[in-house]
Each structure stands twice: as C-alpha cells, then as structure tokens.
Backbone as JSON Lines, residues from 0, in Angstrom:
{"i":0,"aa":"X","n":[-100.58,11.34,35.83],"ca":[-101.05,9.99,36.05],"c":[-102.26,9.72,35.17]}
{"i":1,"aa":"X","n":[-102.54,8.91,34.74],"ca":[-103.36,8.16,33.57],"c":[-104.45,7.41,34.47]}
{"i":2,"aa":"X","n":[-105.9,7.71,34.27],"ca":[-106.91,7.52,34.72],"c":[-107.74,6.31,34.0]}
{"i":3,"aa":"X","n":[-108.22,5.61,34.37],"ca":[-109.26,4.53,33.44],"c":[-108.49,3.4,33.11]}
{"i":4,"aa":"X","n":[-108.68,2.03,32.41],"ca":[-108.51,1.42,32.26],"c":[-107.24,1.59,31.04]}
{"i":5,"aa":"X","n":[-106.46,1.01,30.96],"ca":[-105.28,1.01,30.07],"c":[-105.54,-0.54,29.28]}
{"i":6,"aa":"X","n":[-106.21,-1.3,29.56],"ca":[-106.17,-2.65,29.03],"c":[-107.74,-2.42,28.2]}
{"i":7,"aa":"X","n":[-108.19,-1.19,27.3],"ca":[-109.23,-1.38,27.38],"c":[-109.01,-0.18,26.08]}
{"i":8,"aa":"X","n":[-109.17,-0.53,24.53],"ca":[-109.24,-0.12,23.14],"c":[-109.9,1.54,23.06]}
{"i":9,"aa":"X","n":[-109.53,2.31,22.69],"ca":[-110.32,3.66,22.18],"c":[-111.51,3.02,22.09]}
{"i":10,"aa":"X","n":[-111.95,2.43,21.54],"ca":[-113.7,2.02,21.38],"c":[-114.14,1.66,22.46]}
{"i":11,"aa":"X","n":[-113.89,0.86,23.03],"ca":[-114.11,0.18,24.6],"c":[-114.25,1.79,24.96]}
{"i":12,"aa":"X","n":[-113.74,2.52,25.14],"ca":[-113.88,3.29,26.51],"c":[-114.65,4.88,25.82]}
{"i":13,"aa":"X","n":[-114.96,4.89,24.9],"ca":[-115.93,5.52,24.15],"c":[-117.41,5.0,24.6]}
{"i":14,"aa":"X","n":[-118.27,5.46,25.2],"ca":[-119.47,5.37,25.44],"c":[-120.39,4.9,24.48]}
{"i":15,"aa":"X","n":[-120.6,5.71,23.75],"ca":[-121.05,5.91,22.14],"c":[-120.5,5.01,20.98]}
{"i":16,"aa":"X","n":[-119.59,4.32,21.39],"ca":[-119.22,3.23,20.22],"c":[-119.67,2.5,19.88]}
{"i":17,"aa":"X","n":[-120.65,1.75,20.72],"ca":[-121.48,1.03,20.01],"c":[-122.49,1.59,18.41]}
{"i":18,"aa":"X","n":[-122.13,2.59,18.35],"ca":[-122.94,2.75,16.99],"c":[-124.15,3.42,16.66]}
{"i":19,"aa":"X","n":[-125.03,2.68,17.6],"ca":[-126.5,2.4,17.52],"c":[-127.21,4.05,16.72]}
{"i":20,"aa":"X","n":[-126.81,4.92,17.92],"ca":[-127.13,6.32,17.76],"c":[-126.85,6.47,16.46]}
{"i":21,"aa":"X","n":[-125.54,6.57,15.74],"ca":[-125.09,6.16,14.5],"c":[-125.74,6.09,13.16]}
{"i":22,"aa":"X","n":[-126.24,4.95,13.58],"ca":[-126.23,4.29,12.45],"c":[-128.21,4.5,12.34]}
{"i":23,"aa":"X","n":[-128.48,5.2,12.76],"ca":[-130.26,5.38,12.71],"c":[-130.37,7.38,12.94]}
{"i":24,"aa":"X","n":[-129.63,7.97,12.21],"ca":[-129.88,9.69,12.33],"c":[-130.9,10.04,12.42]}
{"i":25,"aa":"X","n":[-131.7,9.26,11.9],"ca":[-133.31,9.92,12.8],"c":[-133.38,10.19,14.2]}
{"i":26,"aa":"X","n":[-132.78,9.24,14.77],"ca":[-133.19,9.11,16.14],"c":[-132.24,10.41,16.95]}
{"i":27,"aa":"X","n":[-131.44,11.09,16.13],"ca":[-130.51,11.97,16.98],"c":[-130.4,13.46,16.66]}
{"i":28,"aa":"X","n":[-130.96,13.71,15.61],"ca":[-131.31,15.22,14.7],"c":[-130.09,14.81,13.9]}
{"i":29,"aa":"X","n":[-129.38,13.93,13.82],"ca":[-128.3,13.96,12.58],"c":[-128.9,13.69,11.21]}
{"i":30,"aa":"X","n":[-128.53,14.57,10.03],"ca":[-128.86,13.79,8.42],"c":[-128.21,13.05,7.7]}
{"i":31,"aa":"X","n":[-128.04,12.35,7.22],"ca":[-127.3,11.65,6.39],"c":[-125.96,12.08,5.85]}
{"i":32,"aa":"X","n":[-125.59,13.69,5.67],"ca":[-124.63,14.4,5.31],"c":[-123.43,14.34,6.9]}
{"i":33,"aa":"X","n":[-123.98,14.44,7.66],"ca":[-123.01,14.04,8.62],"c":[-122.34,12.55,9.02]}
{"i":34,"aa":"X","n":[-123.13,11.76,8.43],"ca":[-122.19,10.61,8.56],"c":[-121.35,10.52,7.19]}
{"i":35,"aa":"X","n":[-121.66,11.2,6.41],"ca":[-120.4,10.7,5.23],"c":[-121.17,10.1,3.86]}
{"i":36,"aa":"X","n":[-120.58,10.6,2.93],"ca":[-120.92,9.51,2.17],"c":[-120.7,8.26,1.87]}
{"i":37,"aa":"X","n":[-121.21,7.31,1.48],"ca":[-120.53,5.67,1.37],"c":[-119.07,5.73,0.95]}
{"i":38,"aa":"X","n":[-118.15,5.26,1.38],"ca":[-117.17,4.84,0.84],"c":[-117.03,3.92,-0.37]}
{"i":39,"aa":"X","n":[-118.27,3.57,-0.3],"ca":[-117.73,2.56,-1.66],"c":[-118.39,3.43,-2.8]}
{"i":40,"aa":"X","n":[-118.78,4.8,-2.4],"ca":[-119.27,5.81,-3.38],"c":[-118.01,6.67,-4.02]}
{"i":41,"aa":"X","n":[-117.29,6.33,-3.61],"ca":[-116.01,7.46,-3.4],"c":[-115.06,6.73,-4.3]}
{"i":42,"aa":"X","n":[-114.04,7.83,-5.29],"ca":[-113.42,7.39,-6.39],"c":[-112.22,7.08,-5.28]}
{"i":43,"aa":"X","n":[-111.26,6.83,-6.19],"ca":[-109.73,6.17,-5.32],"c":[-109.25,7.95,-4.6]}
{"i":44,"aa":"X","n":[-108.94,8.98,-5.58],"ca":[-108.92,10.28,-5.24],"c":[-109.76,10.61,-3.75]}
{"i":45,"aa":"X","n":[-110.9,10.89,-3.8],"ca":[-111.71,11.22,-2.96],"c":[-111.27,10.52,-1.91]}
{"i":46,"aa":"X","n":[-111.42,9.31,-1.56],"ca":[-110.74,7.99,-0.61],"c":[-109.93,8.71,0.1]}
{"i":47,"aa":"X","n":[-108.74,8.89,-1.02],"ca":[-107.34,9.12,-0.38],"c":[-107.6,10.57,0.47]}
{"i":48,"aa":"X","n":[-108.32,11.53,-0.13],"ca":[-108.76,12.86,0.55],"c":[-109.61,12.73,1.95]}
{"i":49,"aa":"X","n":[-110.49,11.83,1.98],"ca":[-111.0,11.63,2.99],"c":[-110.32,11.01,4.37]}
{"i":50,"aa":"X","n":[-109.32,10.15,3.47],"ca":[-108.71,9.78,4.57],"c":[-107.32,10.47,5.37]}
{"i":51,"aa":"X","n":[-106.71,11.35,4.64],"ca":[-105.63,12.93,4.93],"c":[-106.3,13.44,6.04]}
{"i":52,"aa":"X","n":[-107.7,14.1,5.41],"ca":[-108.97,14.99,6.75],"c":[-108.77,14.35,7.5]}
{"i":53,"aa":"X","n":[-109.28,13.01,7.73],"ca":[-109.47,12.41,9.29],"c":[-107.9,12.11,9.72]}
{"i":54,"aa":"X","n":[-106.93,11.51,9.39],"ca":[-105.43,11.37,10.09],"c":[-105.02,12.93,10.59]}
{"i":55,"aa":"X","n":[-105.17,14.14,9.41],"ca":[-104.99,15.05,10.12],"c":[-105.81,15.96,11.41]}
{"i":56,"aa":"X","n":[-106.81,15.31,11.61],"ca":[-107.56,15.87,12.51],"c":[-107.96,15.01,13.58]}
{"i":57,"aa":"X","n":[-107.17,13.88,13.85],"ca":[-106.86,12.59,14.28],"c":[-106.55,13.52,15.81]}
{"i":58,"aa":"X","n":[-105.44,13.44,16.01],"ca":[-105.27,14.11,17.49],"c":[-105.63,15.24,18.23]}
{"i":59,"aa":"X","n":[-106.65,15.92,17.61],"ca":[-107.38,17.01,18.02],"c":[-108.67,16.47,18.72]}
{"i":60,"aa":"X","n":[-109.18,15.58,17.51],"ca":[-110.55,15.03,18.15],"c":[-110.14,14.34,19.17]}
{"i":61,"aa":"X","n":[-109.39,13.63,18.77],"ca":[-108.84,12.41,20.73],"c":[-108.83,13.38,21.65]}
{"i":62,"aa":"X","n":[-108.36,14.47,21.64],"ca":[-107.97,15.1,22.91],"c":[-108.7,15.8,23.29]}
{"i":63,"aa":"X","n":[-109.78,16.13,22.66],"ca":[-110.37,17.51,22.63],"c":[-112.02,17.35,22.11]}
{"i":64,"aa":"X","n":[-112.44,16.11,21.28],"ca":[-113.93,16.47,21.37],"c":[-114.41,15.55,22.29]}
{"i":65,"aa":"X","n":[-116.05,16.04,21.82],"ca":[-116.77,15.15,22.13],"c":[-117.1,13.67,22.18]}
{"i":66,"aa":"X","n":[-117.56,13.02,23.1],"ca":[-116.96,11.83,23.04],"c":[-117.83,11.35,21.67]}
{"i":67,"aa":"X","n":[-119.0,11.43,21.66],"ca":[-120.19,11.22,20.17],"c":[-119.34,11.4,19.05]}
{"i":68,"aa":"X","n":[-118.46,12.67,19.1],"ca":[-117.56,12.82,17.8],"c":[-116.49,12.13,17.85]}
{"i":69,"aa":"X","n":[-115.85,11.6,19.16],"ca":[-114.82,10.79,18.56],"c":[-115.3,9.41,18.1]}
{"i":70,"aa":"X","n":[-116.45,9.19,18.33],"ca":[-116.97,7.7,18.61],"c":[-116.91,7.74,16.87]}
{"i":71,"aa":"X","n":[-117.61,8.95,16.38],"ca":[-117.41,9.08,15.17],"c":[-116.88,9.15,14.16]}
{"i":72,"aa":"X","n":[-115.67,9.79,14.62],"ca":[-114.48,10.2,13.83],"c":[-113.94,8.81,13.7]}
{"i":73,"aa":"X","n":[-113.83,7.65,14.94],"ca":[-113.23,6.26,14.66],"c":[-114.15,5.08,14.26]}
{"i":74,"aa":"X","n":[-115.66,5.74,14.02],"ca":[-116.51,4.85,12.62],"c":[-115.98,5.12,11.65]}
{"i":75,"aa":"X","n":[-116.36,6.45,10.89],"ca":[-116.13,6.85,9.53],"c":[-114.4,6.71,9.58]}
{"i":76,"aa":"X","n":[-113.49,6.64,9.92],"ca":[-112.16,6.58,10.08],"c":[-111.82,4.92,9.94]}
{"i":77,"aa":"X","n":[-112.71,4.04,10.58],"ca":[-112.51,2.27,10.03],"c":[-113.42,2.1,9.31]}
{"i":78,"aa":"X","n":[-114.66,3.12,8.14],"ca":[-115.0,2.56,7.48],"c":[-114.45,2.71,6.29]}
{"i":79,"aa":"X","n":[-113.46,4.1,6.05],"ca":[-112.48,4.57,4.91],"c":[-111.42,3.54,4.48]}
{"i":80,"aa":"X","n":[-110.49,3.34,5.78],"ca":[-109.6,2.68,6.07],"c":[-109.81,1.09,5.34]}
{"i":81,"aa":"X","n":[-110.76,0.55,5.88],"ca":[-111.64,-1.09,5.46],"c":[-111.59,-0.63,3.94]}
{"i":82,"aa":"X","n":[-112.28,0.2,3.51],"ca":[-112.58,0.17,1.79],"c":[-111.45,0.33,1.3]}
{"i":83,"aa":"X","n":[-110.89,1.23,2.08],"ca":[-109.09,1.27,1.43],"c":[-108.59,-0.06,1.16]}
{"i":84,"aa":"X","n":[-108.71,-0.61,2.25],"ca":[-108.09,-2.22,2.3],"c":[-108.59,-3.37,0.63]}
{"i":85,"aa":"X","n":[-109.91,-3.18,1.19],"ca":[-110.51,-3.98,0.14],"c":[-110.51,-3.68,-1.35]}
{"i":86,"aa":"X","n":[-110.19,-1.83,-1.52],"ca":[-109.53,-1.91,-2.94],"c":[-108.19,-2.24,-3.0]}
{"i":87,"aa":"X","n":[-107.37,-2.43,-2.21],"ca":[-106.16,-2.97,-2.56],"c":[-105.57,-3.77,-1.56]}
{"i":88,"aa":"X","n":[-105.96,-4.97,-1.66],"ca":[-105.37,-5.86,-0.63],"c":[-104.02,-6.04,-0.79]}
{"i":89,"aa":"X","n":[-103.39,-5.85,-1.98],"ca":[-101.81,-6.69,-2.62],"c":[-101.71,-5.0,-2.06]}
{"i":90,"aa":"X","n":[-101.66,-4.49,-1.24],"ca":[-100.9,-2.96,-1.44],"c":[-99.36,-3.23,-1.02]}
{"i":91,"aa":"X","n":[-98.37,-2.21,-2.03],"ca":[-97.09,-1.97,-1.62],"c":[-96.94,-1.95,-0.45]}
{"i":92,"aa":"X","n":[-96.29,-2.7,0.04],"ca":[-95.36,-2.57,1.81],"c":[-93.75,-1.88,1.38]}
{"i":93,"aa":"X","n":[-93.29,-0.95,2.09],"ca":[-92.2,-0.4,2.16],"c":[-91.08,-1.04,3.22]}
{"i":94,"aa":"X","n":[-90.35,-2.28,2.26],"ca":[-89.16,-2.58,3.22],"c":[-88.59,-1.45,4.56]}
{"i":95,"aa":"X","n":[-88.65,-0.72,4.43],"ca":[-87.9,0.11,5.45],"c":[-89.09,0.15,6.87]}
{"i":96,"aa":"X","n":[-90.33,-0.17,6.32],"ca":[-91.15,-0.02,7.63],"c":[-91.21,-1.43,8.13]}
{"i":97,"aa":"X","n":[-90.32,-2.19,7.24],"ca":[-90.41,-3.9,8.25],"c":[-89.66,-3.91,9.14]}
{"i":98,"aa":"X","n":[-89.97,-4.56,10.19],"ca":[-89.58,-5.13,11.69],"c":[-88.75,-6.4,11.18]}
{"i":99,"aa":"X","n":[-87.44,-6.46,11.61],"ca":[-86.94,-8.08,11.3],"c":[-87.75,-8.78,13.13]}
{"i":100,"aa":"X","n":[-87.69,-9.7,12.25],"ca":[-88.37,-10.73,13.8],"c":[-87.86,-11.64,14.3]}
C-alpha cells in the first residue's frame, strides 16, 4: 500500500526542494564542486555525459537516498535537462515515440 499523497509531484513531497539550502553552500558545509558545474559551462559532449550519470542513477537515488540528495539529484537533473532543451529546441522527435490522438 502506497503512503502520502499521490496527487502531489516528486518535488512537492521532497522537503528540501525548495532549494534554498542549495543554492547558498555556505550555509550547509557544501562547496561549489558538489553542486555541479554550470551547465551552460559544459560542451554538447559533457551535457550528454552528465546527463547518462544522472538517468542512470535515477532509480537508486529515488529509492534509496537521502531526501537532500534526491532534492538534488532532481535540481541538477532539471538544470541539465533545461540547457539541453535550450540548445536544441528544433530537436529530432522519433515518429515511433508518437501517440496518435
């Protein structure tokens, strides 16, 4: 049986999602090397590498860390994702993954 709210986003029910802690590493003993480097620092290569790490380590952290680290893993995970986007908005769509509607 499934506990907690079901109408209510991975972020929603992450404590820590709001950021705050985040986004100010002073305030938490974190350095700058643990949040990542900028994405918009990162060649198309690197991108694509960064973003393999986190999909493959995607259902480990859900199940299994800390909630601070997942809060984390799904910052740096929509801030890859977003830059992905914004270098290629026209990206290839693969007929076979369309839904007729």
């Amino acid at each position: 049986m499934m506990t907690g709210s079901t109408d209510m986003s991975p972020e929603q029910r992450v404590p820590e999602w709001g950021g705050d802690h985040l986004a100010d590493p002073a305030g938490d003993d974190l350095d700058g090397d643990t949040l990542g480097v900028d994405p918009t620092e990162l060649s198309d290569e690197d991108l694509i590498r960064e973003m393999h790490s986190l999909h493959r380590t995607r259902l480990d952290t859900l199940r299994h860390a800390a909630d601070s680290a997942l809060a984390n893993h799904l910052r740096r995970t929509a801030e890859l994702e977003t830059e992905y986007l914004a270098r290629h908005p026209g990206r290839e769509v693969d007929p076979s993954r369309l839904r007729d509607v």
